[in-house]
NUMI-509237 format. One record per atom (N, C-alpha, C): x, y, z. Coordinates in steps of 0.001 Angstrom, whole numbers, padded with zeros to 6 digits, always signed. Example, Ala and Ser with C-alpha at 12.3 -4.5 7.8 and 13.67 -1.06 7.14 Angstrom:
! NUMI-509237
+013190-005690+007800 +012300-004500+007800 +013200-003300+007800 +012850-002250+007080 +013670-001060+007140 +012900+000030+007870 
//
This chain:
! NUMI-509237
-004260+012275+028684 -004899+012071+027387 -004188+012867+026283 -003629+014276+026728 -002842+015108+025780 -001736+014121+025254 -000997+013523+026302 -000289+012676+026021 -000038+011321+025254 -001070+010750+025325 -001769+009642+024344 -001840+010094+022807 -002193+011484+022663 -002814+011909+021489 -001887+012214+020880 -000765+013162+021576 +000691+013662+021039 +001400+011750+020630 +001161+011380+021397 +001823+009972+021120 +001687+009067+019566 +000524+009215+019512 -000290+008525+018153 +000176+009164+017547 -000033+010786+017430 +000256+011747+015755 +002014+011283+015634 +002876+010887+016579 +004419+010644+016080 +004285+009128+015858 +003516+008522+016537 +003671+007218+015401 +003247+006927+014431 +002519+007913+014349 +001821+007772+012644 +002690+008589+011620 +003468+009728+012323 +004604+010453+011760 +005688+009423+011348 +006034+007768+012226 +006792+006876+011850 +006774+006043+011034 +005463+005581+010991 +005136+005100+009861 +004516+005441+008661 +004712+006894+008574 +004666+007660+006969 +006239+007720+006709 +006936+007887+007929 +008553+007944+007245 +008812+006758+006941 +008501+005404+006873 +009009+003686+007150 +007976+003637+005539 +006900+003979+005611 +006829+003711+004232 +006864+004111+003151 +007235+005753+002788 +008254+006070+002178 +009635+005672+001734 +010792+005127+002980 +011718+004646+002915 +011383+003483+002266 +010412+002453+002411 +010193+000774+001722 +010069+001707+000915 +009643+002676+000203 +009067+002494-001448 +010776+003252-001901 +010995+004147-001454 +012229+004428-002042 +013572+003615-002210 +013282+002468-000935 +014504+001548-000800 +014151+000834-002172 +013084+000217-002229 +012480-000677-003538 +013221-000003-004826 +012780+001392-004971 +012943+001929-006420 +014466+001648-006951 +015369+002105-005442 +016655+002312-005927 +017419+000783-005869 +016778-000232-005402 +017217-001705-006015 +016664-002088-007251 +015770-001560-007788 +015282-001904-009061 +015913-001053-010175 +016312+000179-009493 +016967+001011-010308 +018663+000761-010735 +019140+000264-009722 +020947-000574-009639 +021037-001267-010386 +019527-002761-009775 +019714-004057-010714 +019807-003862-012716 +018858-002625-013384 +018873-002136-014195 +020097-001738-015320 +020593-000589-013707 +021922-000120-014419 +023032-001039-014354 +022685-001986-013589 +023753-003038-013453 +024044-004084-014706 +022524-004642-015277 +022453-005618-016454 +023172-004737-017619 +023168-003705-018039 +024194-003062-019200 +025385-003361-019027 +025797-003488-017720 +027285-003545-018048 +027264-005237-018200 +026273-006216-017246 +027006-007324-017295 +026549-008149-018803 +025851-007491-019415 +025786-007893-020707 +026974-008341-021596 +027828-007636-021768 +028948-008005-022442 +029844-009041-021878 +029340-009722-020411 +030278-010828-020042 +028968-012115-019757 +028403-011953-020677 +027682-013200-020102 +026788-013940-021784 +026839-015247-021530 +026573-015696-023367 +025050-015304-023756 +025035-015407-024656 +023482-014641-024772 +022280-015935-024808 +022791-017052-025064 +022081-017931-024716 +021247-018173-023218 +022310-017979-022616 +021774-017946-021033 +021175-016413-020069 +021300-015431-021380 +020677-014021-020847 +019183-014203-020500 +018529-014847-021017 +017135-015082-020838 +017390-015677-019285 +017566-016329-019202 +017468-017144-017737 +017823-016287-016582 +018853-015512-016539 +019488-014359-015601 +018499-013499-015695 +017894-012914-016405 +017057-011966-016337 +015416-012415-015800 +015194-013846-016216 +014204-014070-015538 +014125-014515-013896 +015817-014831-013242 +016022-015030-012034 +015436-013888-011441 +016499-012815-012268 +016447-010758-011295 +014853-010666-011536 +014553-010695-012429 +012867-010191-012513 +012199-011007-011546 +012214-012288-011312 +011320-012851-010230 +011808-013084-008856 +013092-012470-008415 +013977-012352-007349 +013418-010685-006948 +012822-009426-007697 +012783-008200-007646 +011277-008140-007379 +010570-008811-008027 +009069-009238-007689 +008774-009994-006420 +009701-010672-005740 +009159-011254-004537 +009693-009986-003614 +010534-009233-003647 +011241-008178-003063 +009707-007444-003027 +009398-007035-004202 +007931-006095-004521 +006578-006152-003652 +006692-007385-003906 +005438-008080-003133 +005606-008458-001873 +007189-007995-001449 +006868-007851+000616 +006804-006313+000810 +007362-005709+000054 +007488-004395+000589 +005596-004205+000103 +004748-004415-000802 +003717-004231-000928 +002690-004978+000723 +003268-006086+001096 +002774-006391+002098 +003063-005640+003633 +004112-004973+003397 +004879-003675+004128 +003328-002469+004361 +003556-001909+002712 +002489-001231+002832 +000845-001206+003146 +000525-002737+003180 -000729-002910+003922 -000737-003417+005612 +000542-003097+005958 +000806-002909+007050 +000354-001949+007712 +001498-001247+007116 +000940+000217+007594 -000226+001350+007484 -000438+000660+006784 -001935+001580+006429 -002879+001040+007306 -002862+000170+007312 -003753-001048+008755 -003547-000217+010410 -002291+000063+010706 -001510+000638+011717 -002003+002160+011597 -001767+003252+010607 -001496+004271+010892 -003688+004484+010526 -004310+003614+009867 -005988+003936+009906 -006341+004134+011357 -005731+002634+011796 -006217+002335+013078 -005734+003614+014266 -004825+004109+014128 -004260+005341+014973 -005366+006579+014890 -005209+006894+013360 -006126+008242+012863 -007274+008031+013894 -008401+006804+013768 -009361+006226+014378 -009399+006514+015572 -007871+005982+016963 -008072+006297+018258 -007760+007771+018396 -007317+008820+017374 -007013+010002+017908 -008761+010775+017210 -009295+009850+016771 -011057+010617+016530 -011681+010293+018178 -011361+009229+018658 -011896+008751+019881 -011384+009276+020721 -010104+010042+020987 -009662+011155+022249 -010548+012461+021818 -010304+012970+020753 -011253+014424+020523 -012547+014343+020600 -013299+012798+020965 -014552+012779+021784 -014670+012805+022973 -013462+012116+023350 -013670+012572+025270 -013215+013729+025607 -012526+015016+024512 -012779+015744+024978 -013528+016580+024881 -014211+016552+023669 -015606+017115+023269 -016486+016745+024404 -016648+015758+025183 -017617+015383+025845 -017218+016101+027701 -015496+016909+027796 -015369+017791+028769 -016091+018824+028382 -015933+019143+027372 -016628+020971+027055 -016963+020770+025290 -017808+020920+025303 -018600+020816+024103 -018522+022103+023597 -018157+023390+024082 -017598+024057+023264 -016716+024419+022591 -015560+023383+022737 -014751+023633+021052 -014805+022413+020000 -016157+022111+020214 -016740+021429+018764 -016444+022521+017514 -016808+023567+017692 -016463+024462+016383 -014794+024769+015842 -014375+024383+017046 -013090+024785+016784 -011634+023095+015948 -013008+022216+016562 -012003+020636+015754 -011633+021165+014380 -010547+020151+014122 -010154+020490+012783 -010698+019282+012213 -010944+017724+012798 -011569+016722+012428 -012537+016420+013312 -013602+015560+012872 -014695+015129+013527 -014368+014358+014701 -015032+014623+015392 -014799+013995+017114 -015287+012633+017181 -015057+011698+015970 -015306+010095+016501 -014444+009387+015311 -014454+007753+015489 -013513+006893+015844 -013931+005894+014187 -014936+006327+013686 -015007+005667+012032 -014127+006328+010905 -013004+007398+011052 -012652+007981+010358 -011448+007524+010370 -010417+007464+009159 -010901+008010+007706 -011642+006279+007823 -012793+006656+006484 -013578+005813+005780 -013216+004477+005364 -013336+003614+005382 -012945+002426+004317 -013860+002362+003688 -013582+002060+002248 -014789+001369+001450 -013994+000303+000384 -013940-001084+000592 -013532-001662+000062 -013872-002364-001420 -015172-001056-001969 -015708-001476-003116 -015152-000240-003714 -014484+000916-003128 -014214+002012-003840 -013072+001863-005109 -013118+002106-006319 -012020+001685-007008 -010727+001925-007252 -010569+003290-006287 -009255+003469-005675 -008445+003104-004757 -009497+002309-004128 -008747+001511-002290 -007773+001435-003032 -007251+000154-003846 -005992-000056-003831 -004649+000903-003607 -004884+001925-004395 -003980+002607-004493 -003947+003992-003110 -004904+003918-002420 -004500+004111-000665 -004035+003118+000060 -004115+002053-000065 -003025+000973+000426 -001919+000876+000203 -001724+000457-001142 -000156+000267-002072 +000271+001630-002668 +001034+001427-003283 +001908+002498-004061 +001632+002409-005183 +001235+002831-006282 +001055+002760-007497 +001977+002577-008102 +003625+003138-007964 +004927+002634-008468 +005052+001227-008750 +004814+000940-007024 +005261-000562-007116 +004153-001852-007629 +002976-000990-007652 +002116-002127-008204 +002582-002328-009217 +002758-001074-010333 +003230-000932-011765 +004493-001613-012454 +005577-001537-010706 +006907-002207-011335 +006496-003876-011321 +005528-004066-009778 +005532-005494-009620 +005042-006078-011275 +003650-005059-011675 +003390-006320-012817 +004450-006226-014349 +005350-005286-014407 +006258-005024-014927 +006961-005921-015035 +007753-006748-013975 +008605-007716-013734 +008165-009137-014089 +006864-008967-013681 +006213-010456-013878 +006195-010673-015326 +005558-009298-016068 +005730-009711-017556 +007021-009731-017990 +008081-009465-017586 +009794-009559-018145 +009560-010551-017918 +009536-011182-016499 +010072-012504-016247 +009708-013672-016863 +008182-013850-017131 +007561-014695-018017 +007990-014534-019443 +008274-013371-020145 +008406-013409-021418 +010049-013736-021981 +010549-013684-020769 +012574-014449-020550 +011851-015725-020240 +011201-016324-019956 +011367-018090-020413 +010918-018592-021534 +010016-017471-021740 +009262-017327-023465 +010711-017874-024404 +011339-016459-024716 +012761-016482-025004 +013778-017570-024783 +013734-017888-023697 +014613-019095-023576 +014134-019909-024221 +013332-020736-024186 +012906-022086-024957 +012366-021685-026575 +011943-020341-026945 +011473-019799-028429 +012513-018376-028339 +013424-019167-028468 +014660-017669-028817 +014235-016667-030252 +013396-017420-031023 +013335-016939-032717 +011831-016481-031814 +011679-016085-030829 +009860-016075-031192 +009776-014595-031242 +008691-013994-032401 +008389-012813-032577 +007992-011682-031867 +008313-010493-031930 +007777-009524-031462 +006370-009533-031226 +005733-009756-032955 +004248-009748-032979 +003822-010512-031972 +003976-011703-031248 +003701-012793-030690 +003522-012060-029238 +005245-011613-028976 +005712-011399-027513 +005230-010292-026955 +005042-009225-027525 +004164-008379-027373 +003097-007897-026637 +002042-008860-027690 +000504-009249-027052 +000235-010220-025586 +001846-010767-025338 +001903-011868-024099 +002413-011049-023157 +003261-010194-023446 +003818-009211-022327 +002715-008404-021687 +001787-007730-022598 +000843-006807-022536 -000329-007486-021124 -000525-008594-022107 -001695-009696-020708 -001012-010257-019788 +000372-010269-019579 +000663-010598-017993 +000559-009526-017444 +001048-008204-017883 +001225-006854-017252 +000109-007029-016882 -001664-007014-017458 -002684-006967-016633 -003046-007799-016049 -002798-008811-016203 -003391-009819-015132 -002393-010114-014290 -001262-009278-013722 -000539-009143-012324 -001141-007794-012026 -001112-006615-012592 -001671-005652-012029 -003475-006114-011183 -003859-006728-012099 -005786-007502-012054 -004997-008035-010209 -004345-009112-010202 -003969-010108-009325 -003405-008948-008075 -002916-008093-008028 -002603-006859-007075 -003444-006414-006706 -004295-006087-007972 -005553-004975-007075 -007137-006052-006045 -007050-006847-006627 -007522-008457-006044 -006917-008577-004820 -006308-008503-004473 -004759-009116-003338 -005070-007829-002575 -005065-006762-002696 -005004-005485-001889 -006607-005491-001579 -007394-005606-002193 -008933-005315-001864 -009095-006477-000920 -008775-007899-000945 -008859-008584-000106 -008651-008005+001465 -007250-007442+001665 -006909-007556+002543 -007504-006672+003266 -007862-005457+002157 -008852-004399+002624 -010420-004306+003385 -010690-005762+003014 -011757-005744+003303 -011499-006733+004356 -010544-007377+004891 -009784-007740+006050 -009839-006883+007160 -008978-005750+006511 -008935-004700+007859 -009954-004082+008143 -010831-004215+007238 -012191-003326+007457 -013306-003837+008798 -013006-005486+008718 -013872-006591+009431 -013067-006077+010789 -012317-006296+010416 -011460-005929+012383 -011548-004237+012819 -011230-003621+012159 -011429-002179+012181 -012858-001474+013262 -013545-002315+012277 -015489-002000+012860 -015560-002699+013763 -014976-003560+014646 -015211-004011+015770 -014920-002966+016898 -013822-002243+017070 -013266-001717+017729 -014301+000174+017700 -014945+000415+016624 -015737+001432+016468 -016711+001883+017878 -016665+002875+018379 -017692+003198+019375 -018761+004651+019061 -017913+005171+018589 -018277+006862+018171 -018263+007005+016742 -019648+006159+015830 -019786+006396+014725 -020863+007001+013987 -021818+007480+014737 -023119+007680+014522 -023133+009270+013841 -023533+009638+012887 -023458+010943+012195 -024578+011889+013036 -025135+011203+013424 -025908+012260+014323 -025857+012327+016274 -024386+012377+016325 -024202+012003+018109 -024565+013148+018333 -025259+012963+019390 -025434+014184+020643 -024314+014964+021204 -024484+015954+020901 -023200+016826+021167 -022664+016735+023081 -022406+016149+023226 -022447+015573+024618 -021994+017230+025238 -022198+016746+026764 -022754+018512+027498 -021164+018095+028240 -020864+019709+028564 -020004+020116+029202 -019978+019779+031072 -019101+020090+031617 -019692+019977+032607 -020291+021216+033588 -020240+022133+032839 -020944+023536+033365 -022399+023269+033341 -023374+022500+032220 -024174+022433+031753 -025130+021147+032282 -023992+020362+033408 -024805+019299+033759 -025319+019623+035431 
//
């Protein structure tokens, strides 16, 4: 059982390093593609800049939105772990019930919490970066076809259109993540055995 338990805490050690790496791999392709459009500016007609930029922006957004599906991966994976290593520190609470005082976490299998009405879930699922870049992109990308077909169209105009895609892709993310949240939540609670806030401190076996 030591073994099981040591087992879980390094795969959950793997997949905090795997989704770190997706969010950092993400940043530094969004960060290239960036430094990259300055230079290719000066070789490309400006008529057709709108269109290139709305390719990269919605080519960088589907990139966004797997690595975001990345991260409700893992959070699915590494909950569900936290969960079976609450359910080993009950069977062994239930050898000797005296180092209940000494857990550093509670000895059962509902932990950590979901609450899929909480208004932060999202952002324990996803990354807040990438939600931010995803709806970022969506409003470039929409407001480069704007441009293309209304090349003369105004700031005043483009502005107020950039502003409401930014929220209603961010709106459409946090929608999309609570869904799924409340996905993992349905499967999660099936698997629950040791949730009751008031368990019986189960007896040792000196005591039986």
């Amino acid at each position: 059982m030591i073994a099981e338990y040591n087992s879980s805490c390094a795969e959950i050690r793997v997949y905090q390093d795997a989704k770190t790496s997706r969010v950092n791999f993400y940043l530094v392709i969004v960060a290239a593609v960036i430094a990259s459009s300055a230079g290719l500016m000066d070789y490309v007609n400006i008529t057709s800049l709108p269109i290139i930029i709305t390719i990269a922006a919605f080519l960088l957004l589907l990139l966004g939105i797997a690595v975001l599906n990345q991260l409700i991966y893992y959070f699915h994976a590494m909950t569900s772990l936290y969960r079976r290593l609450g359910r080993i520190r009950f069977w062994f609470l239930k050898l000797d019930s005296e180092i209940k005082p000494y857990l550093p976490f509670e000895p059962r299998d509902d932990r950590p919490y979901i609450d899929p009405q909480s208004f932060y879930i999202e952002y324990r699922v996803g990354d807040v970066i990438v939600i931010i870049i995803n709806a970022a992109l969506a409003s470039i990308g929409v407001l480069s076809i704007f441009y293309y077909f209304l090349p003369y169209l105004s700031s005043s105009i483009s502005l107020p259109i950039g502003a409401l895609i930014f929220l209603v892709s961010w709106f459409a993310q946090k929608m999309y993540l609570r869904f799924k949240v409340r996905r993992i939540d349905r499967y999660l609670r099936v698997a629950i055995r040791f949730s009751t806030d008031n368990l019986d401190t189960p007896k040792s076996n000196e005591d039986v």
